[in-house]
C-alpha positions in Angstrom: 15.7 -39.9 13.8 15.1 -38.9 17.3 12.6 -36.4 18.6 12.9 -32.8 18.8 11.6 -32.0 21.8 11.7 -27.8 23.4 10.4 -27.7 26.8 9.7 -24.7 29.3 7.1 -22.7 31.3 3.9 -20.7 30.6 5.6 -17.7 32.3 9.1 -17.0 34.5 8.6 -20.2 36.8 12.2 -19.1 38.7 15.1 -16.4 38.3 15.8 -15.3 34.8 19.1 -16.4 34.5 18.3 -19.8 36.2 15.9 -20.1 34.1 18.0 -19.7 31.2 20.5 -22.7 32.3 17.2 -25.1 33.1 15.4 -24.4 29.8 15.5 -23.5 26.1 12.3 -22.0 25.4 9.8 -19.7 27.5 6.2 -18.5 26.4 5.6 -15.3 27.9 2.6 -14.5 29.6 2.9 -11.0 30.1 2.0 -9.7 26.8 -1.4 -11.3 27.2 -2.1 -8.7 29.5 0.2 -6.0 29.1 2.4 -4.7 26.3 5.3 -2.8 28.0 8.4 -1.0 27.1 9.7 -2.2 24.5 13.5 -1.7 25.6 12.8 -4.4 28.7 11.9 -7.4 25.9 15.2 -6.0 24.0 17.0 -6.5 27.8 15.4 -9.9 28.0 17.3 -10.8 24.1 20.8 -9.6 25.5 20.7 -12.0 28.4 19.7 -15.1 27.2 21.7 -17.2 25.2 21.9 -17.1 22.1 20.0 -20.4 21.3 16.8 -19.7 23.9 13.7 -18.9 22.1 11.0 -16.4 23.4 7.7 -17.3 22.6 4.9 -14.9 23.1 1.2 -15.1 23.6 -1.0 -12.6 21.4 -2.7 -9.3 23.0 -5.9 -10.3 24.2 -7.2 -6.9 23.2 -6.6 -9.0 19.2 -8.7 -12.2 20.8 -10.9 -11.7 23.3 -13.8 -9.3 24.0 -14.5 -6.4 26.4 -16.5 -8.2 28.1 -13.5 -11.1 29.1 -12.6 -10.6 33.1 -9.0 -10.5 31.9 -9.3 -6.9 30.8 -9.2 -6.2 34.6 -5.8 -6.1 34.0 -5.4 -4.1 31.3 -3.6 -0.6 32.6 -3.7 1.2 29.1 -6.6 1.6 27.1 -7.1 3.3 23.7 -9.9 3.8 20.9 -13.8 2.5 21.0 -13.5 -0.7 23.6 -16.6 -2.1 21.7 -13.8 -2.4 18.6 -11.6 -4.7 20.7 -11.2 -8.9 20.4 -12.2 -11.2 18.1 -10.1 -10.9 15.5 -11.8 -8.0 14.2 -10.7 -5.6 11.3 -10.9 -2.5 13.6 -8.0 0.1 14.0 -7.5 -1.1 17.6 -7.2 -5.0 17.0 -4.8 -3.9 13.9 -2.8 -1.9 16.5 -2.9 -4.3 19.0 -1.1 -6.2 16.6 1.3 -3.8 15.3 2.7 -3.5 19.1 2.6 -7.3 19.6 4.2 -7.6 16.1 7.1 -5.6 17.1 7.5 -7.3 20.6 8.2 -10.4 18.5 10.9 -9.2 16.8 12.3 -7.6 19.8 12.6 -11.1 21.4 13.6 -12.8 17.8 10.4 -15.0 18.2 9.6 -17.7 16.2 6.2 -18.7 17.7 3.1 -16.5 18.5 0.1 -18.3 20.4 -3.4 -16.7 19.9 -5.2 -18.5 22.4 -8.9 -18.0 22.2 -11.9 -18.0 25.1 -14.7 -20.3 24.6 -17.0 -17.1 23.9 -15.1 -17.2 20.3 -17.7 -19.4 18.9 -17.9 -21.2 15.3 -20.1 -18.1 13.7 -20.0 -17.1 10.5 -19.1 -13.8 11.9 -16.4 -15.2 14.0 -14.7 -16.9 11.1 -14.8 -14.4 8.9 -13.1 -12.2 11.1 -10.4 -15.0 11.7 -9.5 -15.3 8.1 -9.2 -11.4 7.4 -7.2 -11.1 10.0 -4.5 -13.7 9.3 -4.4 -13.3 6.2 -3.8 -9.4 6.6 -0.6 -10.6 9.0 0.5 -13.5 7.1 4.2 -13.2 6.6 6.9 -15.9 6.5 8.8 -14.6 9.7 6.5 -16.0 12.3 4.4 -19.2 12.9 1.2 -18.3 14.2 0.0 -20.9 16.9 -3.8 -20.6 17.3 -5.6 -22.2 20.2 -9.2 -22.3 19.9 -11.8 -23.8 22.9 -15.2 -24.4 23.2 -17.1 -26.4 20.7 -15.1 -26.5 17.5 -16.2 -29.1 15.2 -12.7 -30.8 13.8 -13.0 -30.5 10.9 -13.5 -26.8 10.9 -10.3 -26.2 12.6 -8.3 -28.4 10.3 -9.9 -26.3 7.2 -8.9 -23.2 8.6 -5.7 -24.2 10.0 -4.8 -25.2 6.0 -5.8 -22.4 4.4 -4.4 -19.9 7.2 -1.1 -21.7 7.4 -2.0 -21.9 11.2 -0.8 -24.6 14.2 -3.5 -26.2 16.1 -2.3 -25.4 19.4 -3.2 -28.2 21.9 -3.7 -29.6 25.7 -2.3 -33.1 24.0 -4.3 -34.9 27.2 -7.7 -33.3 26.0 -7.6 -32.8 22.1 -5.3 -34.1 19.1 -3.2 -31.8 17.5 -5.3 -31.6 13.8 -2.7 -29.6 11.2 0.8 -27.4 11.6 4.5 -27.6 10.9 5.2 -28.2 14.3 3.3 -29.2 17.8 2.8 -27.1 20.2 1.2 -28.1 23.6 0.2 -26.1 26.2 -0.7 -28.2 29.8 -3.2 -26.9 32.0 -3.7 -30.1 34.3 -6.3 -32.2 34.1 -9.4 -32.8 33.9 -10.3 -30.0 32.9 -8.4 -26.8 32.7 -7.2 -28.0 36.3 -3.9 -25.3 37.2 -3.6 -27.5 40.7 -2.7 -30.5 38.9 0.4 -32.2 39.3 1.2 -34.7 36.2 2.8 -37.7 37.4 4.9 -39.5 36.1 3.1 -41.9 34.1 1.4 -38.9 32.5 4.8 -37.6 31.6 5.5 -40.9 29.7 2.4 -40.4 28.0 3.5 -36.7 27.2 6.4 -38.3 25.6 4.6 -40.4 23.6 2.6 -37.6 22.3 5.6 -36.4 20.4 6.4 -37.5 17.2 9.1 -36.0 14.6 7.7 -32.8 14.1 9.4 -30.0 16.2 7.5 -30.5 19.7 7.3 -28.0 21.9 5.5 -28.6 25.3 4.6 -25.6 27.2 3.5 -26.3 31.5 1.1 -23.9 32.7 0.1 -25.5 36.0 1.1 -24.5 39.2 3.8 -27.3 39.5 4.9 -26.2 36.2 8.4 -25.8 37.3 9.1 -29.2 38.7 6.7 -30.7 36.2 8.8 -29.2 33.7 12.2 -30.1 34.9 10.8 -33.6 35.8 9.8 -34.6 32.3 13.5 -33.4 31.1 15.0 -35.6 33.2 12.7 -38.5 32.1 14.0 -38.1 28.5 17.6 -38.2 29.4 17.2 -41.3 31.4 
């Protein structure tokens, strides 16, 4: 049975529509930062195909705290800022959601990444929070990608990722992917989280070999990302 493998870019690496002939799958960056109208994502469904999957990355104001520099690009703010990130069961995480949540379904997305900053640490506290809050969201119409850094002990992810129902969402050249129904790797050059980085093409063999019969879907989010991206699809059809 050969591999199922979806590639694209962490973001619009070129022209919509170009991009929509050059790749089958996209994880926006956009509603990391910024939740916009929701009639431009509904634009964004009419023009692709049919077949092109939207993937979306999670609020930050749902994973990250106040204190994150990427709030300086936050235009809208709402409620008690001391309320926001972390997974937290607080009216503004829960409505960060809610807007996120309907994005999604605007676009027809399958995936949603929650990527995490190191500053989410393994405490109880954290944890806690984690597990309330996917279990409050837990419904059959999306999988949830989660993407933790700093120092997680293994197997601490694998537990939760289990009893959540959650992907381990992984740089495949840095950590191993530890549970989910599919892969899903996101590449931020190397060492490191390096965005300079240019994979060559011995790394993209080895990105191949990373793959294995689950769905795979590999996400560039370097600076090369484009040519990186188109380079390792023309690898596989050679």
């Amino acid at each position: 049975m050969p591999k199922v493998i979806k590639v694209g870019c962490c973001g619009w690496a070129e022209a919509h529509q170009k991009y929509f002939r050059d790749f089958k799958v996209i994880e926006i960056q956009e509603t990391f930062y910024n939740l916009e109208k929701i009639s431009r994502y509904e634009k964004w469904r009419e023009e692709a195909p049919e077949d092109f999957e939207f993937v979306i990355k999670a609020w930050m104001i749902i994973t990250h705290s106040i204190s994150s520099p990427t709030y300086r690009r936050l235009k809208n703010r709402f409620g008690n800022l001391k309320n926001y990130g972390f997974f937290k069961s607080t009216p503004e995480v829960l409505k960060a959601w809610e807007k996120t949540e309907r994005i999604a379904r605007a676009l027809r997305t399958k995936i949603i990444v929650f990527q995490c900053p190191a500053s989410f640490k393994p405490e109880p506290e954290n944890i806690e929070n984690l597990r309330r809050f996917f279990k409050k969201i837990k419904t059959r119409d999306f999988i949830y990608a989660w993407e933790p850094r700093g120092k997680w002990e293994e197997g601490l992810i694998k537990k939760l990722c289990q009893e959540l129902d959650l992907v381990h969402c992984v740089d495949p050249f840095k950590t191993k992917p530890l549970f989910g129904k599919i892969n899903y790797f996101r590449l931020h050059g190397q060492p490191g989280y390096n965005l300079r980085y240019k994979y060559t093409d011995q790394d993209l063999k080895k990105l191949l070999e990373f793959c294995n019969k689950k769905e795979n879907y590999i996400l560039f989010n370097n600076i090369s990302m484009l040519d990186d991206a188109l380079r390792f699809l023309k690898a596989q059809i050679k």
